[in-house]
C-alpha positions as CSV (number, residue, x, y, z in Angstrom):
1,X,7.8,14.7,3.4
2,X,7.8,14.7,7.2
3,X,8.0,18.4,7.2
4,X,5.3,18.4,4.7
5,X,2.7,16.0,6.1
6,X,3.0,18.0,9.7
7,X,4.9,15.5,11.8
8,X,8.8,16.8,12.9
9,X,11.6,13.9,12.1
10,X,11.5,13.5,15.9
11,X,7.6,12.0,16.0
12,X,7.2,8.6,17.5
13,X,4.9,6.0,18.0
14,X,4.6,6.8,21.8
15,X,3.5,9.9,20.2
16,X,0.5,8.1,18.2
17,X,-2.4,8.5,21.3
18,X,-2.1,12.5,21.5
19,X,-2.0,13.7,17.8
20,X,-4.5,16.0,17.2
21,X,-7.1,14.9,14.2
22,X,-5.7,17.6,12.1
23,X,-3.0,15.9,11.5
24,X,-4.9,13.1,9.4
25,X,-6.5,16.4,7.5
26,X,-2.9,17.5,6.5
27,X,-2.1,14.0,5.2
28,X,-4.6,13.1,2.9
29,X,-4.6,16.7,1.6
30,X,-0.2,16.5,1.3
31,X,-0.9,13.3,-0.5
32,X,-3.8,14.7,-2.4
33,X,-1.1,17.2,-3.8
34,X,0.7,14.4,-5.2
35,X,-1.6,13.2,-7.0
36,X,-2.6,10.4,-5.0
37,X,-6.1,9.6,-4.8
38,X,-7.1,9.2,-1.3
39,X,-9.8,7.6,0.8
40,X,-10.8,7.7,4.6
41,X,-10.0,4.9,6.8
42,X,-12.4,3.7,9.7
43,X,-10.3,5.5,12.9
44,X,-7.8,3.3,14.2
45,X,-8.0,0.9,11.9
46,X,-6.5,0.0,8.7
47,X,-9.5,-0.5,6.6
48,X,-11.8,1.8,4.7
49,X,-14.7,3.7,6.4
50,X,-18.0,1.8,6.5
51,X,-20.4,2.4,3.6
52,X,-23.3,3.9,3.9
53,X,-26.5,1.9,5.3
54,X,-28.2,2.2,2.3
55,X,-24.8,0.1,0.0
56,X,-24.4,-2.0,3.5
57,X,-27.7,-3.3,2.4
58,X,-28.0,-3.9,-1.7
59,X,-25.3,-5.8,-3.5
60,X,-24.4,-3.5,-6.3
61,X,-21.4,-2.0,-8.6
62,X,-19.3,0.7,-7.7
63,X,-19.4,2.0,-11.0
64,X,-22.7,2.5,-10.7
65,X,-23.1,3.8,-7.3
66,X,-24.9,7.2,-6.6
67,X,-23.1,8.0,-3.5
68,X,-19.5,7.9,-5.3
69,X,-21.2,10.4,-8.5
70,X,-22.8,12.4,-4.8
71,X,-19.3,12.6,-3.1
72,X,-19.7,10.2,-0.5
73,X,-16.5,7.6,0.4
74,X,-18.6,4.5,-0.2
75,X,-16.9,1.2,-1.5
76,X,-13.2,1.9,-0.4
77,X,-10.7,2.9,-3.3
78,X,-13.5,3.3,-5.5
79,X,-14.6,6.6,-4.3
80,X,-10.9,7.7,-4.0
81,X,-9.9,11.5,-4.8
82,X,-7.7,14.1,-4.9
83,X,-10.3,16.6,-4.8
84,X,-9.2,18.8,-1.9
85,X,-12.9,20.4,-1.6
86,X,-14.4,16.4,-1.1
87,X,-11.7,15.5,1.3
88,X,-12.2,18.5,3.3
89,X,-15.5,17.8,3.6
90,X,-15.5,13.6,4.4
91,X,-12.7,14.7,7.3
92,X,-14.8,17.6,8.6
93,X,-17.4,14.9,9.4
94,X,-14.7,12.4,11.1
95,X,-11.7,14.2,11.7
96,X,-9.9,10.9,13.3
97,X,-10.2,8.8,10.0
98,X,-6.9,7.3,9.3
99,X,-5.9,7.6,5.4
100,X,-5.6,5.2,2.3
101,X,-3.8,5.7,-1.3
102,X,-5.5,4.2,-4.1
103,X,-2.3,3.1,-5.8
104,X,-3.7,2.4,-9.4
105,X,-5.4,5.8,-9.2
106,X,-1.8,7.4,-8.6
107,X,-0.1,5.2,-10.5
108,X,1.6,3.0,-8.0
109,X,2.9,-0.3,-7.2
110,X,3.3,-1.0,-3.1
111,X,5.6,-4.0,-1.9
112,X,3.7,-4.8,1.4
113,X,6.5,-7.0,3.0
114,X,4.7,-9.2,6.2
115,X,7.5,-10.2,9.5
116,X,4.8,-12.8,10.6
117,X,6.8,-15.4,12.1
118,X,4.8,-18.6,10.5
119,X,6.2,-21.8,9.6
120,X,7.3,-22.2,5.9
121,X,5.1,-23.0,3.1
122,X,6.8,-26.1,0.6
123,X,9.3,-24.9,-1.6
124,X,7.6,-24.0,-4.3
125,X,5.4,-21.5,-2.6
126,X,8.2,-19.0,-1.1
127,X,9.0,-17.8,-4.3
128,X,6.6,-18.8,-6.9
129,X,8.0,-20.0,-10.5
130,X,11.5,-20.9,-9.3
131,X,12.6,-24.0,-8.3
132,X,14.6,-24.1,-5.2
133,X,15.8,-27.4,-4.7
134,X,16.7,-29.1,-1.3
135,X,20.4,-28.2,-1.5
136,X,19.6,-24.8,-0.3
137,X,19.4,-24.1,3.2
138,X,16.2,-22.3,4.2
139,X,17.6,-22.4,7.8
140,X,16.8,-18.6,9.2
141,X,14.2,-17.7,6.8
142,X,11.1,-16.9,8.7
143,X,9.3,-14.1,6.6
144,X,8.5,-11.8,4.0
145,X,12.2,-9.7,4.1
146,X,13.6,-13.1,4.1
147,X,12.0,-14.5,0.8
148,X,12.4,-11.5,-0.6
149,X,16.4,-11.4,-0.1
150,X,16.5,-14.4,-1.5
151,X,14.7,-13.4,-4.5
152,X,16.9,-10.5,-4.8
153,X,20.2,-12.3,-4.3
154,X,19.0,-15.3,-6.5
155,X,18.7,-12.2,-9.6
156,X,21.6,-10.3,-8.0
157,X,19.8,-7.0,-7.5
158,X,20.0,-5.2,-4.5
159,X,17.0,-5.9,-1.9
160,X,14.1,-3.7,-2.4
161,X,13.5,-3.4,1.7
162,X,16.9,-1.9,1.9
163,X,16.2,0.5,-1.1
164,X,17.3,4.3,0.1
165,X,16.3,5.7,-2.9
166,X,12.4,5.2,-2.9
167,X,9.8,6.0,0.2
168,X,9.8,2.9,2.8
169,X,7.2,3.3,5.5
170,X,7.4,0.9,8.4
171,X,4.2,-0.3,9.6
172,X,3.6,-0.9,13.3
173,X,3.1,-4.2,13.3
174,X,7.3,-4.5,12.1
175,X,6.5,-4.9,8.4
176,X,7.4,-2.8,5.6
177,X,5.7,-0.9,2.6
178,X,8.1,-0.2,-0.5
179,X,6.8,2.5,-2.5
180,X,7.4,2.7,-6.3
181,X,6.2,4.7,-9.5
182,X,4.9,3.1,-12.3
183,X,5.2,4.0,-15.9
184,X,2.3,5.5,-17.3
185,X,-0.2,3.6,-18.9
186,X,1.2,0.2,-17.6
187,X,-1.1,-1.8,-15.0
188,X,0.0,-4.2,-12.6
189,X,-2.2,-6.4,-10.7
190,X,-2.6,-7.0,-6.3
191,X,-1.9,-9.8,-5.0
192,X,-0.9,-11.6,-1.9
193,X,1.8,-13.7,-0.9
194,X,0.0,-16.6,0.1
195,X,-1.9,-16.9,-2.8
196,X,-1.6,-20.1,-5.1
197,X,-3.1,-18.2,-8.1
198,X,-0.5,-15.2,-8.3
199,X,2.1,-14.1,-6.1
200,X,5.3,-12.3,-6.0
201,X,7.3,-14.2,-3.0
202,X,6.2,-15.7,0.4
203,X,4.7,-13.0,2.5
204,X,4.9,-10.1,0.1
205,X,1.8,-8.6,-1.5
206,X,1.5,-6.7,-4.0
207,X,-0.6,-3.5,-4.1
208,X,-1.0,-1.9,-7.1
209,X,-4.3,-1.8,-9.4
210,X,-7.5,-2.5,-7.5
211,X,-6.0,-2.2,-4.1
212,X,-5.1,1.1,-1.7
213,X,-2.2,1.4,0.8
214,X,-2.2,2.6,3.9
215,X,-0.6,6.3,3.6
216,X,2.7,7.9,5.6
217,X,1.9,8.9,8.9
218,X,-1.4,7.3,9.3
219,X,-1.6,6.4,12.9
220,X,-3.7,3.4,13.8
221,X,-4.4,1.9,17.2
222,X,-1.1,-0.5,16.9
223,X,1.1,2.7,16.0
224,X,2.1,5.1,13.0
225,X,3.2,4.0,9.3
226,X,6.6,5.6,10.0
227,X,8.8,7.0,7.1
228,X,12.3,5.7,7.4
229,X,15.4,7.5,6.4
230,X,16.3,8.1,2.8
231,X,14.2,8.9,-0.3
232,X,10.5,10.6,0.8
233,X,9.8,9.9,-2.9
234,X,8.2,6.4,-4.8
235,X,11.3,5.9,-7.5
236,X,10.6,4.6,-10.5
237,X,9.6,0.4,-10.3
238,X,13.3,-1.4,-11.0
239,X,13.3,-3.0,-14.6
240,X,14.2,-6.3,-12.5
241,X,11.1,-6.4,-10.6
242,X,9.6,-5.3,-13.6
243,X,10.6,-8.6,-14.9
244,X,9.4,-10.7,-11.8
245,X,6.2,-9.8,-12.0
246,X,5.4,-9.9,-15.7
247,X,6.6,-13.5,-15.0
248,X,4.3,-14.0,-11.9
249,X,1.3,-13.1,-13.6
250,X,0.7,-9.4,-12.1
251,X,0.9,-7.6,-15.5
252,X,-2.3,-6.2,-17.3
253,X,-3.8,-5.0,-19.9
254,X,-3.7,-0.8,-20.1
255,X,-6.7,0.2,-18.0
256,X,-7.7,3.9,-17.9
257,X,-7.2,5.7,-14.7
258,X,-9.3,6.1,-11.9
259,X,-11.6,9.1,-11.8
260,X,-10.3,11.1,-9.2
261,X,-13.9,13.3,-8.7
């Protein structure tokens, strides 16, 4: 994928300030390829690109937007595509945009693991629905790959952040995105892992339906999303994780996919 995407194995963050734009070109259009949706990120930064000033202005659906039906990028994942032609196009007029992945659209699920040293939420909160009771230490656990070991070791499965077989991209502020496929026709919910209403484990989101990742090689002004060694391929989602989120609350109702323009 590294080949693919333009960057040699060798690329580093150091690297990040002298890139030339192109380079985001090659990306969204390599992901494109895959069949992932894709939509421009404001340069530098992690978000989407602003809407026009016309949507800035008037509260109003997506779905019925002009500008998405007219090819413009307004109102984030919405206007995602894998329409080489449009994306050609939206980076011609900004060629540093950074790029997103709308992951319903390309029918992903994205463990977004956080290393935000923060002090721990009450038991119940790191890992939502089971009980941990104050026999077990929590001495050392500090953030999102901790809570997620836990969960892992608790269901003895192996710990998705040390998963080889699937695409892991590092992100430069130390945390990790976990990329899986999803099987056709199911839809899982976003979430976040603070949030009381649904939530995975303690500092783990969940980016799936509704929601867009950050793509591969996407450099931002705090560094690249690095690809680390192993699989440059999202493997299937585990049948265990599977489990844990249907029992979380992140399963829905089959949704059709995303127009992709």
């Amino acid at each position: 994928m590294l080949d693919e995407l333009g960057f040699p194995p060798s690329y580093s963050v150091a690297d990040a300030a002298t890139q030339p734009p192109a380079n985001s070109l090659r990306t969204a259009l390599a992901c494109a390829a895959r069949g992932w949706p894709v939509l421009p990120l404001a340069p530098g930064r992690k978000t989407p690109a602003a809407n026009c000033a016309r949507c800035q202005g008037s509260a109003h659906s997506p779905a019925t937007c002009e500008c998405i039906a007219h090819g413009r990028w307004c109102h984030g994942f919405h206007a995602a595509t894998d329409d080489s032609d449009r994306i050609r196009d939206w980076w011609k007029s900004q060629p540093r945009f950074g790029v997103g992945v709308a992951c319903g659209a390309a029918g992903l699920l994205v463990l977004d693991i956080d290393a935000h040293e923060t002090p721990l939420p009450q038991r119940e909160r790191l890992l939502p629905g089971i009980p941990i009771g104050d026999h077990v230490s929590l001495n050392g656990l500090q953030h999102g790959f901790h809570s997620l070991a836990l969960l892992a070791a608790l269901r003895q499965e192996a710990d998705p952040a040390l998963d080889t077989g699937t695409l892991r991209v590092r992100t430069p502020s130390g945390g990790l995105h976990v990329w899986y496929r999803t099987t056709p026709g199911q839809t899982w919910l976003c979430s976040t892992g603070s949030s009381p209403r649904r939530a995975l484990a303690w500092q783990v989101d969940v980016r799936a339906q509704g929601g867009y990742i950050v793509a591969p090689n996407t450099v931002t002004a705090g560094g690249r999303y690095e690809v680390l060694p192993g699989s440059a391929t999202p493997a299937p989602l585990p049948g265990w994780l599977e489990t844990e989120l249907i029992r979380t609350g992140h399963q829905s109702a089959s949704l059709p996919r995303q127009s992709t323009g």
